[in-house]
C-alpha positions in Angstrom: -186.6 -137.6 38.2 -190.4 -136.7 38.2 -191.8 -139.8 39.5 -195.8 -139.9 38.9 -197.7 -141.9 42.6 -201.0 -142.1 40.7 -202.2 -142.4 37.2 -205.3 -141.1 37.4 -206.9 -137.8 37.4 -204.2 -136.1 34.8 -206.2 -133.9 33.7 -206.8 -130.5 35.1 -210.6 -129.9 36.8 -211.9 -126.5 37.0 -214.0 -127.7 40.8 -212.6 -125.6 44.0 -209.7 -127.2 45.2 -209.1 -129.4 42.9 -206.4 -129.4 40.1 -204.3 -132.6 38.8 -205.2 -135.4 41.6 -202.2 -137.2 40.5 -199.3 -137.1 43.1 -196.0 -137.1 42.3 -192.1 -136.3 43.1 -189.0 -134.7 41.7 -185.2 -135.1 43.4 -183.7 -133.7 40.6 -181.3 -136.5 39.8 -181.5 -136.5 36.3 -179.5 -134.3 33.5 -182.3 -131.9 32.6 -185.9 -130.8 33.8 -188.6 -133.2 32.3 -190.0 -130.4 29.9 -193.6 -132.3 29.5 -193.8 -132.1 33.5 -192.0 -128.4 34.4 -192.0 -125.1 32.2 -188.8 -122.5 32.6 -189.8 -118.7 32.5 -188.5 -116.4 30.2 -189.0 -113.0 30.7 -189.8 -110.1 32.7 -189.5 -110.9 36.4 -190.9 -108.8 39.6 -189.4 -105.9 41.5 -189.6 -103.7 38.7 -189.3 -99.9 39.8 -189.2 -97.1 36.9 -186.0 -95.8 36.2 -184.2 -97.5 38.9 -184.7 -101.8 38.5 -186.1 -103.9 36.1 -185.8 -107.8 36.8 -185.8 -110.8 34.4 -186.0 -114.9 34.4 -183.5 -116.2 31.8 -183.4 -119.9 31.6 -179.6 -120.0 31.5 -179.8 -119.6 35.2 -182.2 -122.5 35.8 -180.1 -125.7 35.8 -180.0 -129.5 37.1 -176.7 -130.4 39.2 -175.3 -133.1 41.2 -178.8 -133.9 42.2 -180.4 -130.3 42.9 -182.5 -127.8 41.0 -180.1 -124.6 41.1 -181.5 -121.2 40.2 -179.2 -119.1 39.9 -179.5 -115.0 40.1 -176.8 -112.1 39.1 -176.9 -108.1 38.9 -175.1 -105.9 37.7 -175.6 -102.0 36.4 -177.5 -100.8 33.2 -179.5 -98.9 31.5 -183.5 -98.6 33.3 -185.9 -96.4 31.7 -184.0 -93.2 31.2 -181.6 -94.2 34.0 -178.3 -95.4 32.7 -177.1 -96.3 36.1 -180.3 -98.9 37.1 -179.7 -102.5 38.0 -181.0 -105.5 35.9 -181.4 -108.8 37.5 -181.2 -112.5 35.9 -182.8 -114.8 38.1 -184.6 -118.2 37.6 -188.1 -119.0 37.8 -190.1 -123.1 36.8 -193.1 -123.8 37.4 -195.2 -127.5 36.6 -197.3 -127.3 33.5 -200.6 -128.8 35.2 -202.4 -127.2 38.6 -202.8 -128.9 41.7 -205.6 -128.3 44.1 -206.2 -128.8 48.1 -203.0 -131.6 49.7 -199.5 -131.5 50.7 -197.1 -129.4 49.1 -193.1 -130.2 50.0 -189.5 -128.3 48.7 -186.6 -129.4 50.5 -184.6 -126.4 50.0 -181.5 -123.9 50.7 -182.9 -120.4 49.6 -180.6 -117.7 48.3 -177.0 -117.6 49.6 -173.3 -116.7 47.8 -173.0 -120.1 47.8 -171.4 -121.8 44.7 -171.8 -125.0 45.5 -175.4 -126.6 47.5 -173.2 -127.2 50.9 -170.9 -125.1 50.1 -169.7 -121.8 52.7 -172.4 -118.9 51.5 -174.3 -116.0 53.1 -177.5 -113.9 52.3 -176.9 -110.9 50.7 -179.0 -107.9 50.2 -181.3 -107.8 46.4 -183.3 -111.2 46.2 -186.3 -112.8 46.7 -186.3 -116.8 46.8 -189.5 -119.1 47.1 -191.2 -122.7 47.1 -194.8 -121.5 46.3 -198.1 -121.9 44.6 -199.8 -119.6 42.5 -202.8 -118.8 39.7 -204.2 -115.6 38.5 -202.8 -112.9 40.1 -202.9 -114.1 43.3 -206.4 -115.5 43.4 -204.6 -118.4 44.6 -201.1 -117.6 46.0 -199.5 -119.5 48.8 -196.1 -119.5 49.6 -192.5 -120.5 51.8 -190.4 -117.0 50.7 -187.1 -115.5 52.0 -186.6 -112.0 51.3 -183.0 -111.5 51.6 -182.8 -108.6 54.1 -184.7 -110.4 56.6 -182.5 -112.0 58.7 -182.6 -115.5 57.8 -186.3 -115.3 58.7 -188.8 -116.6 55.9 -192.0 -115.8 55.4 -195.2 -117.8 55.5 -198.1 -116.2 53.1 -200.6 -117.2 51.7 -203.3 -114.9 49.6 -206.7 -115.0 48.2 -207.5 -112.2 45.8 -211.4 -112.3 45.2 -210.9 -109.7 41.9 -208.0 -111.1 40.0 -208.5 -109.1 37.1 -207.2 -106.3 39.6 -203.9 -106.2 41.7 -204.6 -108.4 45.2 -204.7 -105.4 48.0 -203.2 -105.9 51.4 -206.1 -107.0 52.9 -206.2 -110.0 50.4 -202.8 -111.1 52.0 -202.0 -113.4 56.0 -198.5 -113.8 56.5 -196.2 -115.1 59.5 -192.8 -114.4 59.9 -190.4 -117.4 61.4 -187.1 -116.1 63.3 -183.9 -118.5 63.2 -184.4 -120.7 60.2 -181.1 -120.1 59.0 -182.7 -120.6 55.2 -179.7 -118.9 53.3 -177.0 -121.3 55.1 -178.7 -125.1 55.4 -181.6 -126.7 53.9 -184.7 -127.2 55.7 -188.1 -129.1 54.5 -190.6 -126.8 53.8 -194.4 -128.2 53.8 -197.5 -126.8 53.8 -201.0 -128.5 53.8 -204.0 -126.9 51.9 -207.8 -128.2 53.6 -210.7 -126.2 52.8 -210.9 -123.6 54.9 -206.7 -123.7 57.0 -203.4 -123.8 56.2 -201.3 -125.8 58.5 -197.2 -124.6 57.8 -194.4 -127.1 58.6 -190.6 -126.2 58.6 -188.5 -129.8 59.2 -191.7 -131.4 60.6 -192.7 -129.0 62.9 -196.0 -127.2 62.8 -195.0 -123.7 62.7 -199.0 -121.6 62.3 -202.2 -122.2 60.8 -204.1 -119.7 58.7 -207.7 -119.3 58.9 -207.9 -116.2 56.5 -207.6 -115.1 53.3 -207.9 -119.4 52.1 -207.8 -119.5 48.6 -210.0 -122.2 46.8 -208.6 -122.2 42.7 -206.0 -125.1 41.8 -202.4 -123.2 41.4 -199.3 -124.2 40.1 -196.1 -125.6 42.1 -193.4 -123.7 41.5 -189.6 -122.0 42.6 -188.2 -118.8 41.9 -185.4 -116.8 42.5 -185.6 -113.1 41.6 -183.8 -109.6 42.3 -185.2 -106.6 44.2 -183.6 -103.4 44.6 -186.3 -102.0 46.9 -185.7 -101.3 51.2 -189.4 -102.9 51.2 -188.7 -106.3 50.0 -185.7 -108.1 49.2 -183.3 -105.0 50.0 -180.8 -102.9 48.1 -179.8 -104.7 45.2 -176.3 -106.3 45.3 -174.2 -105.6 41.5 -171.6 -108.5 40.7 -172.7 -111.2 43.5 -173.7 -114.2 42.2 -176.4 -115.8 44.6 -177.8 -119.5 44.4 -181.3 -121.5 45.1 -180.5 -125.1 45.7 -183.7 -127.2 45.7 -182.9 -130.8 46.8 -186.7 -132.6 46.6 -190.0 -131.4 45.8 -193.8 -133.3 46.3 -197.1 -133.2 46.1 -200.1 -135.6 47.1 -204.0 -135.0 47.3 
């Protein structure tokens, strides 16, 4: 259940680093998401690549369960473009409705693995993206905790600060740290990161992991998960037709 800290401050501000100053909790223990407090996605998804991959969020694989968030993602071959022998991808995306600013950001969290059940025997498999993140505008805020499945069990710490977000954030615009070992797709870790003017201090399981000093953003963002396909050696890997993969979030906060 989403359980609201303060009462004050519910409405969104438009300063720098400041969104919603109410904190708050979810450990997903009841039957459905609290619609007033999180928003499913329906629609397109990343990863798209002409003729070869186009991805989706479908709300029938976002789901509550035994006390976890589960998004859920499958493939499986279709028609792209003029390509009847592309991949589409189903995955799961929710976001909150209201922006949060400069604070502490926490998911407790097994990224994407085969497995059907949230301790149940699972692997990573090439084709997905999965990721506890924050994001507005195209990037002009992005931070993010994201585990591209060809990467060894090794997630990725980001965050981005695109100064023209009525243009696509360049690669200059992104700081990003890789972390060896995790083991994401086969336990659940607690992910935290906290946002100060200026640094970003990253936590895996309590542990300061890196500070950023660059690319900072400043605009309140939304919390959110997603879990999306990728048929592309870049990112994500090869895509993976007919394996069902799951994201299991256990807990997720926020505080000023």
């Amino acid at each position: 259940s989403v359980l609201a800290l303060l009462v004050a401050g519910s409405n969104v501000a438009v300063a720098e680093g400041r969104g919603s100053t109410s904190a708050w909790s979810d450990d997903f223990t009841e039957t459905q998401l609290n619609s007033r407090f999180w928003a499913v996605s329906k629609g397109s998804a990343p990863g798209y690549i002409a003729n070869q991959h186009q991805g989706y969020f479908t709300p029938a694989n976002v789901s509550l369960s035994g006390g976890y968030l589960v998004l859920k993602l499958t493939q499986q071959t279709g028609t792209v473009g003029n390509n009847a022998a592309g991949v589409l991808s189903y995955g799961g995306q929710v976001r909150t409705r209201h922006t949060y600013g400069y604070g502490t950001y926490t998911w407790t969290m097994r990224m994407s693995s085969t497995a059907a059940a949230p301790t149940g025997a699972g692997a990573a498999v090439s084709g997905s993206v999965s990721a506890g993140f924050i994001y507005f505008n195209n990037s002009q805020t992005e931070i993010d905790f994201q585990f591209p499945a060809d990467s060894a069990d090794s997630p990725y710490l980001v965050n981005w600060l695109n100064p023209s977000p009525a243009s696509s954030p360049a690669p200059s615009d992104e700081t990003f740290t890789t972390e060896a070992g995790l083991n994401v797709a086969t336990s659940f870790h607690t992910y935290k990161f906290v946002w100060q003017p200026g640094r970003i201090d990253y936590y895996v399981d309590g542990t300061l992991e890196v500070t950023h000093t660059t690319n900072v953003p400043t605009a309140p963002a939304y919390f959110m998960m997603n879990h999306w396909g990728t048929d592309d050696p870049n990112w994500g890997g090869a895509a993976s037709p007919g394996v069902t993969r799951y994201f299991y979030v256990r807990s997720v906060s926020y505080s000023p």
